[in-house]
C-alpha beads as a LAMMPS data file, in Angstrom:
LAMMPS data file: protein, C-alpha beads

223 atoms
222 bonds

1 atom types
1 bond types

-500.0 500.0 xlo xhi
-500.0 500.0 ylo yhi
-500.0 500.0 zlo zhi

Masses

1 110.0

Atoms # bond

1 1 1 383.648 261.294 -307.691
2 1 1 381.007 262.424 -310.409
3 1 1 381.893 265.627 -312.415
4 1 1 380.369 267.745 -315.354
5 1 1 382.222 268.711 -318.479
6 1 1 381.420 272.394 -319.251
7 1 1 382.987 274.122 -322.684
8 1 1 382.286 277.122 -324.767
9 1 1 382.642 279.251 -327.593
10 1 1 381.883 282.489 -328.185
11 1 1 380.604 282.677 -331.450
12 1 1 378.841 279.993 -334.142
13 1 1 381.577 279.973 -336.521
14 1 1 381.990 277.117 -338.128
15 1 1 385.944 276.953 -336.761
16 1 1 384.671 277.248 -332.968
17 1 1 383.181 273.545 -333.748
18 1 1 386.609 272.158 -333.422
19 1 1 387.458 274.129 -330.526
20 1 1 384.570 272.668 -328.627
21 1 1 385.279 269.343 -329.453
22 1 1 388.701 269.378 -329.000
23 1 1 387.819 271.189 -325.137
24 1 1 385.706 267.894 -324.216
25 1 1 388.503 265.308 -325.708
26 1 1 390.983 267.492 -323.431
27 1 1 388.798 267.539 -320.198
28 1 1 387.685 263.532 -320.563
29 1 1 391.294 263.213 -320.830
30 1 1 391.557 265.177 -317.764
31 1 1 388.445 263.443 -315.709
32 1 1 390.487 260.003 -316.236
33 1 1 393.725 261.680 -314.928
34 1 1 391.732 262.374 -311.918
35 1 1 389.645 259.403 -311.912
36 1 1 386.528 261.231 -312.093
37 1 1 383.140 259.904 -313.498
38 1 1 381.844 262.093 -315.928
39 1 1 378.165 262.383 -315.586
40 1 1 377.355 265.080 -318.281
41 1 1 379.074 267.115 -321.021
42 1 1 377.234 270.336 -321.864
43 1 1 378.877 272.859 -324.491
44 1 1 377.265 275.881 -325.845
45 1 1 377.685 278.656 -328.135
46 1 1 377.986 281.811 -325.689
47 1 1 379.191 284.893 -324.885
48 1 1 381.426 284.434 -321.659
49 1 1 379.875 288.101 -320.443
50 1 1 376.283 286.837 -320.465
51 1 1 375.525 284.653 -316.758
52 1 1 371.923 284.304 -317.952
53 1 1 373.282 281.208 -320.377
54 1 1 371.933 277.727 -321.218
55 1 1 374.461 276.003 -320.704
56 1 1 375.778 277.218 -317.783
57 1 1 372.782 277.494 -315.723
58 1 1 371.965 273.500 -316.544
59 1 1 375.561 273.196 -315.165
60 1 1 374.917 275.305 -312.326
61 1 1 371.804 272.616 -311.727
62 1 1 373.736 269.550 -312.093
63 1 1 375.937 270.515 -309.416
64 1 1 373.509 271.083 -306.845
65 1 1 373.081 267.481 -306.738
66 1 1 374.653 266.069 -303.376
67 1 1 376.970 263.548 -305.393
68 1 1 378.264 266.068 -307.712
69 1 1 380.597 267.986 -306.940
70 1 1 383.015 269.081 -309.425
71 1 1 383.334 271.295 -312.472
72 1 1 386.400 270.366 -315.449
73 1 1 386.658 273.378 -317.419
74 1 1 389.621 274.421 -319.778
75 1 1 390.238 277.714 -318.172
76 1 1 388.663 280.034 -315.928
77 1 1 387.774 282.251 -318.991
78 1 1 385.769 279.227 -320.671
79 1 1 383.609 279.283 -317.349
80 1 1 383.091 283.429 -317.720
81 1 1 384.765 286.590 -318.265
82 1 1 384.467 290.021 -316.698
83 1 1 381.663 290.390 -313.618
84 1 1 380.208 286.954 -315.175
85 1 1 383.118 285.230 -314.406
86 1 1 383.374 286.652 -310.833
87 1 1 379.459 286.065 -310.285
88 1 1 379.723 282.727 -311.436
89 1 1 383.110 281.370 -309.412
90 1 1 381.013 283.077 -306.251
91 1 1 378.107 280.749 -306.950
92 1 1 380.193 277.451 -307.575
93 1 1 382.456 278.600 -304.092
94 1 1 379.141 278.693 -302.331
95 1 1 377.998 275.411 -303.443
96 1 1 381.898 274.175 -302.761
97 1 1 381.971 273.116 -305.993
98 1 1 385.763 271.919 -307.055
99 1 1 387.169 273.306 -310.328
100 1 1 389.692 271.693 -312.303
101 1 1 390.947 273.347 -315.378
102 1 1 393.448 271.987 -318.616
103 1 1 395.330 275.020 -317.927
104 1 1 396.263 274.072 -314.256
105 1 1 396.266 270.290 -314.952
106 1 1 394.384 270.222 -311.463
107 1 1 392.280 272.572 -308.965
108 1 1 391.934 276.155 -310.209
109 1 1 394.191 278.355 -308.752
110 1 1 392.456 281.670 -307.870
111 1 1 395.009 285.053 -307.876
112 1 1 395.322 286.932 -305.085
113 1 1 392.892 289.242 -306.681
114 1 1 390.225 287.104 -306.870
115 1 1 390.343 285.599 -303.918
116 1 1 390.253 288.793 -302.232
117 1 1 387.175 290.307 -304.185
118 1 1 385.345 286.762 -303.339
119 1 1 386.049 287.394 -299.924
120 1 1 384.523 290.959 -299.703
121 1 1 381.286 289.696 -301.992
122 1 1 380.490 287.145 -299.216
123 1 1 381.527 289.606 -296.587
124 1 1 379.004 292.106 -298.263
125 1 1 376.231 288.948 -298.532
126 1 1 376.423 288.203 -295.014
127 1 1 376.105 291.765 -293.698
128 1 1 373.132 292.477 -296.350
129 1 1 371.584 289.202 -294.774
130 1 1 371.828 289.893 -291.424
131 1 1 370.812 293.611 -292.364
132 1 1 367.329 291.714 -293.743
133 1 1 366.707 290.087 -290.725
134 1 1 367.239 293.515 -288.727
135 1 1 364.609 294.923 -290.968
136 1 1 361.715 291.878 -290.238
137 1 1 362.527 292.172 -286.433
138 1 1 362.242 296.286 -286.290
139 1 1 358.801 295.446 -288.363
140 1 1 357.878 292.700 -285.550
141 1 1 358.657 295.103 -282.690
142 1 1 356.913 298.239 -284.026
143 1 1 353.878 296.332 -285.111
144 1 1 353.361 294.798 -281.590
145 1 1 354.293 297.898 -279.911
146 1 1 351.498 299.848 -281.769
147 1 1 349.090 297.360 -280.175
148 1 1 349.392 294.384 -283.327
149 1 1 348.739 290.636 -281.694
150 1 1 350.061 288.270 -284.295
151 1 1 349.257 284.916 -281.941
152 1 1 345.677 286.398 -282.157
153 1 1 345.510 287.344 -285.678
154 1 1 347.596 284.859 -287.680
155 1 1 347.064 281.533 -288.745
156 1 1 349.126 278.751 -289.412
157 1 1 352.205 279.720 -287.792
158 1 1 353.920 276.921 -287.246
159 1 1 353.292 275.759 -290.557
160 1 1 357.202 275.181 -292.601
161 1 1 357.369 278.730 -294.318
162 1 1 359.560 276.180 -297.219
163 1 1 356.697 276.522 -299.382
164 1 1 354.955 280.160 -300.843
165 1 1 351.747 280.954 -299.084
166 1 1 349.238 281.909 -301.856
167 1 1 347.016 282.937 -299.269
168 1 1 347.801 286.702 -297.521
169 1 1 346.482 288.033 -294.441
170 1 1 344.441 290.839 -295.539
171 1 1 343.139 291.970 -291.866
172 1 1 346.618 292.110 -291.259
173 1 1 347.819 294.156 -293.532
174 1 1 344.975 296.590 -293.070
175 1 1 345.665 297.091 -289.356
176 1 1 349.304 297.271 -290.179
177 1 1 348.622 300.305 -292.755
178 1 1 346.421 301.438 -290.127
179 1 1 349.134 301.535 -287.548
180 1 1 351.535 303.580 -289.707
181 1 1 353.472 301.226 -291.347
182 1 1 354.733 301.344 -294.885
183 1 1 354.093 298.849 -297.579
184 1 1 357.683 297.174 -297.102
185 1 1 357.413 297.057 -293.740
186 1 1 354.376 295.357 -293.469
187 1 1 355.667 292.683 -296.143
188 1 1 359.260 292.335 -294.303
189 1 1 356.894 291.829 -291.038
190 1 1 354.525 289.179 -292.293
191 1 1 357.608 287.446 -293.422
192 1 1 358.898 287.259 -290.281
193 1 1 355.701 285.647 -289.282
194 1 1 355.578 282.867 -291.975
195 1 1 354.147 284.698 -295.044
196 1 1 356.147 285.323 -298.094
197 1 1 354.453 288.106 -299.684
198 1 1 356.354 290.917 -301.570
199 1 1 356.226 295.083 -301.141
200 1 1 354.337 294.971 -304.473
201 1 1 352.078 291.780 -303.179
202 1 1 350.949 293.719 -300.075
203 1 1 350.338 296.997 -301.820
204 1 1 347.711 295.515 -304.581
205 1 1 346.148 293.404 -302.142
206 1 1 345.749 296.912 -299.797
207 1 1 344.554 298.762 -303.097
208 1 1 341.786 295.926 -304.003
209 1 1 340.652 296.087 -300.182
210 1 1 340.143 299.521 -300.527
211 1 1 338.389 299.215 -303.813
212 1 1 336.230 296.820 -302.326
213 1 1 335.224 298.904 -299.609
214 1 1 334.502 301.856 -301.706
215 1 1 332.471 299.827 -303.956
216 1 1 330.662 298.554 -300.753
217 1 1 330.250 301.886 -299.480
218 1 1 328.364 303.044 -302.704
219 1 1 326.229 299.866 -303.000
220 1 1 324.965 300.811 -299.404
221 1 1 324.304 304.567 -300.435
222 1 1 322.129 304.058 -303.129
223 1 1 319.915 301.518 -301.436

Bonds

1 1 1 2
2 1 2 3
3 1 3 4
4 1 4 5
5 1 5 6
6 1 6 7
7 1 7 8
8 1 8 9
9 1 9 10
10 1 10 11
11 1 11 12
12 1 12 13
13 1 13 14
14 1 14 15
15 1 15 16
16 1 16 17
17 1 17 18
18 1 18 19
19 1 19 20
20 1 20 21
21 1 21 22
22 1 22 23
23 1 23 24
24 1 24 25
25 1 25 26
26 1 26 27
27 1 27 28
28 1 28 29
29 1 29 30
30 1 30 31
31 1 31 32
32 1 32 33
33 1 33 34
34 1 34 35
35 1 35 36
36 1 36 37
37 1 37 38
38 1 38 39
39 1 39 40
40 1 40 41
41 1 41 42
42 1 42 43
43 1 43 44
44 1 44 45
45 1 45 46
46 1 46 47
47 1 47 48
48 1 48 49
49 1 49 50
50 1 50 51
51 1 51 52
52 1 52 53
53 1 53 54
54 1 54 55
55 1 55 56
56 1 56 57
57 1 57 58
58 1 58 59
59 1 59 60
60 1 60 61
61 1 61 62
62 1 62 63
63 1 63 64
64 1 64 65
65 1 65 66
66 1 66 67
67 1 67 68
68 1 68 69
69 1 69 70
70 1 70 71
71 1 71 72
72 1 72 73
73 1 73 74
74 1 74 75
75 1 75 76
76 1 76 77
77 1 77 78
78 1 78 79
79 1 79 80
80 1 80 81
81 1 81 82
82 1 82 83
83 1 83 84
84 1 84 85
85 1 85 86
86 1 86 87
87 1 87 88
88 1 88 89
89 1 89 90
90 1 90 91
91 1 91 92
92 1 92 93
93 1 93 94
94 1 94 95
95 1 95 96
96 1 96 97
97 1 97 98
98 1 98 99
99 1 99 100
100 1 100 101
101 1 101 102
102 1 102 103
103 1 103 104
104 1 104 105
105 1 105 106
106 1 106 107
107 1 107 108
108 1 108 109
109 1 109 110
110 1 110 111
111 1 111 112
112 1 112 113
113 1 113 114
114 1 114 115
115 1 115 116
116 1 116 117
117 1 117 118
118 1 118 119
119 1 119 120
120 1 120 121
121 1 121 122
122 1 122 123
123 1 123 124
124 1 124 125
125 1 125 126
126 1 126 127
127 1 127 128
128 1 128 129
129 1 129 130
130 1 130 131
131 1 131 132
132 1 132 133
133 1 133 134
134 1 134 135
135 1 135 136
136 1 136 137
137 1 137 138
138 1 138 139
139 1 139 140
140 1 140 141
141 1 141 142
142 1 142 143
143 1 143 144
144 1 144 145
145 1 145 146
146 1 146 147
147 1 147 148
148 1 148 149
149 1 149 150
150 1 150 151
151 1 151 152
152 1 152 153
153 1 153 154
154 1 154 155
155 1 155 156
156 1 156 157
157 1 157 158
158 1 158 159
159 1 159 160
160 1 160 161
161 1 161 162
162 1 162 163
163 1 163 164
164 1 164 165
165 1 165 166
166 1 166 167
167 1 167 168
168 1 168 169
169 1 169 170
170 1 170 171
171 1 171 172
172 1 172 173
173 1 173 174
174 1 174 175
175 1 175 176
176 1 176 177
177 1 177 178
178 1 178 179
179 1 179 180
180 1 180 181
181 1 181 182
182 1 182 183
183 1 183 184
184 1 184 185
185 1 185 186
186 1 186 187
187 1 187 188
188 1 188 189
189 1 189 190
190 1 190 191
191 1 191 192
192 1 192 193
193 1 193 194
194 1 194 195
195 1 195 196
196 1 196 197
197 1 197 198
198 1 198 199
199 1 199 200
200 1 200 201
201 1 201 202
202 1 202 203
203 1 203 204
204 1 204 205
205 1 205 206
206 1 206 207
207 1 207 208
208 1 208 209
209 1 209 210
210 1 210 211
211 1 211 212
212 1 212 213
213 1 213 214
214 1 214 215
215 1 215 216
216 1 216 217
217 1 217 218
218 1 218 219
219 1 219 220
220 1 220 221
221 1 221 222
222 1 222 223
C-alpha cells in the first residue's frame, strides 16, 4: 500500500528544523513497520489553525489518487488543531483515507467526541444536499407550471453536465424573470437542466440583456 508522510511545525524557528526531521525519521520508521510504500514526504512550516495550507492541501491531492490511500502523521494535532483539525479529519473520512499516527503506533483512534461531531457534520451534509436538490426540483416544477417548455427551449441536454457550460441560456432566463422567478431560482433551475450558472452569473447576464435592450430601444428612437 502507497502512503504520504505529512509533518509540521508551527513556527520557522530554527529549533522546529529538528522537530520536522526527526517527525519524518519517526513516520518512515513507522511506514516500514506497516510495510507501507512511501510515495511522498511533504513538511511545512504552518499554523495547525489555518486549513488553507500548502502542504496540506498537496496532501489532500495526493490522496485522491485511487492507489493512495493512507496518511502517517505523528499525531492528530500535527494534521490540525481546533475546527481545522475537525474540517480536515472530515475530508480524509470522506475520501476513506487511513490514518496512522507515532502516537498510536497504528490507525488513529478517534474519541468518542469526535466521532460523534463527524457523524452529525455528515448528517448535516447529507440533509443540506438533499435540501439542494429540493430547491432545483421546486424551480423545475414552478417554471413548467407557469407555462416554461425546457425540451423546447434548451439545448444540449443530454450533453454530461461534468464539464462548466460557458455558454447560458439567455431566452431562458428572460422568460424565467418574466414568469416571477427570482435570480436563485432561475440559476438552481437551469442547473437542474444541465447548466451550471451561479445566482450572480444569471443576474449580470439579465442586467446586460436589459442594457442591451434599452440601448436598442434608443437607437430605434432617434432614427
Amino acid at each position: 500500500m502507497k502512503a504520504v508522510i505529512y509533518c509540521r511545525v508551527s513556527t520557522d524557528k530554527e529549533a522546529q528544523e529538528t522537530s520536522l526531521k526527526r517527525q519524518e525519521e519517526e513516520l518512515m520508521q513507522l511506514a516500514k513497520m506497516h510495510n507501507f510504500t512511501v510515495c511522498e514526504v511533504i513538511s511545512e512550516k504552518a499554523s495547525g489553525y489555518e486549513v488553507d495550507r500548502e502542504g496540506i492541501l498537496e496532501v489532500l491531492e495526493l490522496l485522491k489518487a485511487e492507489d493512495v490511500s493512507t496518511l502517517l502523521i505523528q499525531d492528530e494535532t500535527r494534521l490540525g488543531r481546533g475546527n481545522a483539525r475537525i474540517a480536515l479529519l472530515h475530508a480524509l473520512n470522506k475520501e476513506k483515507v487511513a490514518i496512522y499516527t507515532i502516537s498510536h503506533q497504528g490507525q488513529l483512534q478517534l474519541s468518542e467526541a469526535d466521532s460523534m461531531l463527524l457523524n452529525i457534520i455528515s448528517l448535516v451534509e447529507e440533509h443540506q444536499r438533499k435540501l439542494h436538490n429540493a430547491k432545483i426540483k421546486r424551480g423545475m416544477k414552478r417554471a413548467v407550471a407557469n407555462g416554461y417548455h425546457p425540451e423546447h427551449n434548451l439545448k444540449n441536454q443530454h450533453v454530461n453536465s461534468g464539464r462548466e457550460r460557458k455558454e447560458v441560456p439567455i431566452e431562458e432566463i428572460v422568460q424565467l424573470r418574466n414568469n416571477g422567478l427570482t435570480f436563485a431560482e432561475i440559476a438552481v433551475t437551469l442547473k437542474g437542466f444541465g447548466y451550471k450558472v451561479s445566482k450572480a452569473t444569471v443576474h449580470r447576464r439579465y442586467q446586460e440583456y436589459c442594457d442591451d435592450q434599452g440601448e436598442l430601444l434608443a437607437k430605434k428612437q432617434e432614427i
